[in-house]
N, C-alpha and C positions, 0 to 999 in steps of 0.2 A: 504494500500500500504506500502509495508517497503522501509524503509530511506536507504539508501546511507550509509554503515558504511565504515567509514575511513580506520577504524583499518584493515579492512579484505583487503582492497584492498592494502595496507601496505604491510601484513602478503603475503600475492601474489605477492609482487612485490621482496619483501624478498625472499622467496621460489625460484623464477624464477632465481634470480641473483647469490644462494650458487649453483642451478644449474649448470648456466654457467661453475661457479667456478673449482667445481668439476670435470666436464666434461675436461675443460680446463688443469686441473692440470695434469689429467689423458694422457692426450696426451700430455703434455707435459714433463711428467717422462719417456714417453717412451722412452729404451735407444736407442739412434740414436748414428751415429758415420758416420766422415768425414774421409776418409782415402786418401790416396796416397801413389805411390809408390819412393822412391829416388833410381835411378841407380848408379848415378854417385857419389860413395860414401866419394869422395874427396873432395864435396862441404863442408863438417861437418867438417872437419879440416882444409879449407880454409879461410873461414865465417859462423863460428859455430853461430853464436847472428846475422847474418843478417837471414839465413835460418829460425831459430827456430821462428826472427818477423815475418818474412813471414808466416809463416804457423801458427802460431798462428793468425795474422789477418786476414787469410784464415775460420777460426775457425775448422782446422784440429785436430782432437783427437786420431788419429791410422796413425804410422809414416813405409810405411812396407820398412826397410831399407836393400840394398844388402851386405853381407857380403864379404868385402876384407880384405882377410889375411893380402896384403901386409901393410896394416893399421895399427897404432899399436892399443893396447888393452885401451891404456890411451886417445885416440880420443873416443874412444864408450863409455867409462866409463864417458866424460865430456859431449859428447851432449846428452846422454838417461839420465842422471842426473838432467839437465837443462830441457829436455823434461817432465819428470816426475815434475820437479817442477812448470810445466805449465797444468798439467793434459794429456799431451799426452802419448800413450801407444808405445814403438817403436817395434816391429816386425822383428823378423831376416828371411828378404829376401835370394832366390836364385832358385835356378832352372836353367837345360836347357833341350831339346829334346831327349839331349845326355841320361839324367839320365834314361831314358827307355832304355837301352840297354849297353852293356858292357862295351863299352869306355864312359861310365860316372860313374861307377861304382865308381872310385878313386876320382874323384872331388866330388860327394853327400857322401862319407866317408870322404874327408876333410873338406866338411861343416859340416858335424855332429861334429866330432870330435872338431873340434876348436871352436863350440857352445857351447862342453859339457864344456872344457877346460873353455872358459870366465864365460858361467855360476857360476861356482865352486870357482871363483878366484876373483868375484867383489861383492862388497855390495846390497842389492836390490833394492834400487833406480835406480842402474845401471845395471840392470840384464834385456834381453829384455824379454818382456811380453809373447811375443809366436814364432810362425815358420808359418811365408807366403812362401807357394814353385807356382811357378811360369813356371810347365816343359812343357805344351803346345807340349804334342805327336806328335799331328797331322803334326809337321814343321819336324819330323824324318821323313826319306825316307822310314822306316819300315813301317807308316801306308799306306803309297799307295802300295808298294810291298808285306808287308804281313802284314796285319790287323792284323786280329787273334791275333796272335803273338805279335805284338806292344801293343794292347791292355791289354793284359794278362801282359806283361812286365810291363806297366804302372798302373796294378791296386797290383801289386807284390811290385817295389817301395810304392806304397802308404801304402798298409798296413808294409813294414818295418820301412817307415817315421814316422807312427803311435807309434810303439813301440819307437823309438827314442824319441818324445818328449812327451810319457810316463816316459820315463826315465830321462829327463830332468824337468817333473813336470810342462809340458807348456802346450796350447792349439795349435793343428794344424788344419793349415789352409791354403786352395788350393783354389788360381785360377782354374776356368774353365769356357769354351764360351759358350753361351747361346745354342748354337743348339748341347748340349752333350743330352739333351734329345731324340735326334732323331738318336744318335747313341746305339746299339747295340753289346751285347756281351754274349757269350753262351763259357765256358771253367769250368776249374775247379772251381770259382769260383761264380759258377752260370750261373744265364741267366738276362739280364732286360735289363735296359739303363745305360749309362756312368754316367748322371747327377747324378739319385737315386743311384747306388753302391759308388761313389763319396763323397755324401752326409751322407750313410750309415756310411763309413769308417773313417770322420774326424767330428773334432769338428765343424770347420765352412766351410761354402765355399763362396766365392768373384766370382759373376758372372760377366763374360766381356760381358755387352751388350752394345756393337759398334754400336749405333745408333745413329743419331742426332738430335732428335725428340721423345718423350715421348708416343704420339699417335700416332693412326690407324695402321693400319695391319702389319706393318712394324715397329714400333716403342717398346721404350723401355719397357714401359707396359705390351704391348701383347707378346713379345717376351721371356719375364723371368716367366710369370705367371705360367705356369707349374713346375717349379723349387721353386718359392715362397710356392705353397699349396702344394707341397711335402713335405719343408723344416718343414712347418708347422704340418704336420702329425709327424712329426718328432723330433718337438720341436728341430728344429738345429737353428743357426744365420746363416742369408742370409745376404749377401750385395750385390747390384748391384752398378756396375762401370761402365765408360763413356769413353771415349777416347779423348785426345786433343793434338796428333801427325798429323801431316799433312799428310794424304793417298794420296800418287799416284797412287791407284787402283781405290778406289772408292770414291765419294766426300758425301756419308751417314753416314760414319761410324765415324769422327768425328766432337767435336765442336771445329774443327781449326777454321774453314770460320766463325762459326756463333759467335764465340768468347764469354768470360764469363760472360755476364751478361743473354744475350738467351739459356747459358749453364745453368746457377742457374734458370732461369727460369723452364726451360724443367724436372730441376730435382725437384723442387718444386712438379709439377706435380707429379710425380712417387712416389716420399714422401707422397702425399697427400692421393694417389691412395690404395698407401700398408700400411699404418701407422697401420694401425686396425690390423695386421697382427703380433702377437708374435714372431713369425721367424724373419721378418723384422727387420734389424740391424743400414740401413743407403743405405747412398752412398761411393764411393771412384771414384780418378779422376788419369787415368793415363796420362801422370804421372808429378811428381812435375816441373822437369824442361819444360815443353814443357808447361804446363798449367800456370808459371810467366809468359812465352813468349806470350802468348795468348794475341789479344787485349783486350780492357775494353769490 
C-alpha cells in the first residue's frame, strides 16, 4: 500500500492556489471603466474639489464632459488636470438631433472648432482624452417624416466626426440605444443595421440600455448582447450604460425608484455576465447629477 506523501499533496494545494491567482489577476487586469456623463458644465467651476470627490468615490474613471464655450478655457485646463491626477480620463461631450440636419450644421462646426483650438493651446494633462457625441436622430422630426434621409444625414455627420478627431489625434466615440440593431438602412452607404455601421465607423461606442434590471427578456443583458459579439468581431470597446433620471413614460427604464445600491447590484450582474468579452469596456451611468441625487 503506498503512504500518504505530504509533499505531493502540498505540491497540489500549491498548484490549485497560483491557479486561483492567475485566473484572478486575469480578470482583474481586465480594462473596465466607470463613466458618466456631466451636462451641467458649471458645476466644474463652481465646486471643482467637491465634484472630482465625488466621482472619484464613485470610483468613476471616464468623465464625458459637455462642452460650453461660454466657459472659459482656464476652468477645463484646472479640472481635466486634477482629473488626470486622479487617473480619470475627461471626454469632450456634445451632440444634438439638430446635428443631423442643416440647422446644426454651425453649432457641430463650433464644437469642433473650439476642441481643435483648446487642444493646440493647453498642456497634456489638460488636453481631453477623446470626443463623446451624444446626437440621438431619432428625437429629429426627420426620422418619422423621412427616415431614409435622416439616416443617411446621421451616418454623413459620423463619418465627418470621424475625420475631425482624426485630426485632433483622439479616439471617437458615440452614444447609441440599444434597439439600433433593429434599425435598418440601404443608401449610398450601404445596407445593414444602425448598430454595426455605427460600430464600423468609430472607435468606440456607449450603448444606452435603459433598463432597470440586468435579467430576463427585457433586461440589460439580453438587450445589448447582439451589439457586445458584434463589437467583439470587431475588436471595438463597448460600454453599456444605465439611466438614473426619473421617466414619466415608463417606470423600467431607470434606476431612479430602485436607487444605487440595486443599481450597483444589477450592474455587477452585466459585468459578470460580459467580463470574458475583449470588446467589453465597463459600464457608465447617466448621468452625474441625477445619479448624486439618487437614494442610497
Amino acid at each position: 500500500m503506498n503512504k500518504f506523501n505530504p509533499y505531493i499533496s502540498l505540491l497540489i494545494g500549491v498548484l490549485l492556489i497560483l491557479t486561483v491567482i492567475v485566473w484572478t489577476s486575469v480578470f482583474a487586469n481586465h480594462p473596465k471603466k466607470l463613466g458618466t456623463w456631466i451636462w451641467h458644465t458649471s458645476i466644474i467651476d463652481d465646486d471643482r474639489a467637491a465634484v472630482l470627490q465625488a466621482l472619484e468615490s464613485k470610483g468613476v474613471t471616464d468623465v464625458f464632459l459637455q462642452v460650453d464655450r461660454d466657459i472659459e478655457k482656464e476652468v477645463y485646463q484646472s479640472f481635466i488636470r486634477d482629473a488626470d491626477s486622479r487617473n480619470m480620463k475627461v471626454h469632450a461631450l456634445d451632440g444634438s438631433p439638430l446635428w443631423v440636419a442643416s440647422e446644426g450644421d454651425e453649432e457641430a462646426s463650433l464644437f469642433f472648432n473650439w476642441l481643435g483650438n483648446y487642444q493646440n493651446e493647453v498642456s497634456d494633462s489638460e488636453k481631453f482624452k477623446g470626443i463623446h457625441l451624444d446626437v440621438e436622430p431619432y428625437l429629429h422630426a426627420g426620422w418619422r417624416e423621412d427616415y431614409d434621409y435622416t439616416v443617411s444625414s446621421y451616418q454623413s455627420f459620423i463619418m465627418t466626426a470621424g475625420k475631425q478627431a482624426d485630426i485632433l489625434g483622439i479616439p471617437l466615440e458615440v452614444d447609441i440605444p440599444f434597439w439600433f440593431d433593429k434599425k435598418n438602412y440601404k443608401n449610398d452607404f450601404g445596407s445593414g443595421t444602425l448598430s454595426e455601421w455605427v460600430m464600423e465607423h468609430t472607435d468606440a461606442v456607449t450603448i444606452m440600455a435603459y433598463r432597470d434590471k440586468a435579467e430576463g427578456s427585457n433586461g440589460i443583458i439580453k438587450v445589448v448582447r447582439s451589439e457586445i459579439e458584434y463589437a467583439e468581431k470587431l475588436k471595438k470597446p463597448i460600454t453599456i450604460a444605465v439611466e438614473t433620471k426619473q421617466s414619466t413614460e415608463y417606470d423600467h427604464v431607470s434606476f431612479h425608484e430602485e436607487g444605487q445600491r440595486i443599481m450597483m447590484k444589477e450592474l455587477k450582474k452585466v459585468e459578470k455576465e460580459y467580463r470574458s468579452f475583449d470588446s467589453f469596456r465597463g459600464m457608465a451611468i447617466h448621468s452625474y447629477d441625477h445619479w448624486m441625487e439618487m437614494k442610497p
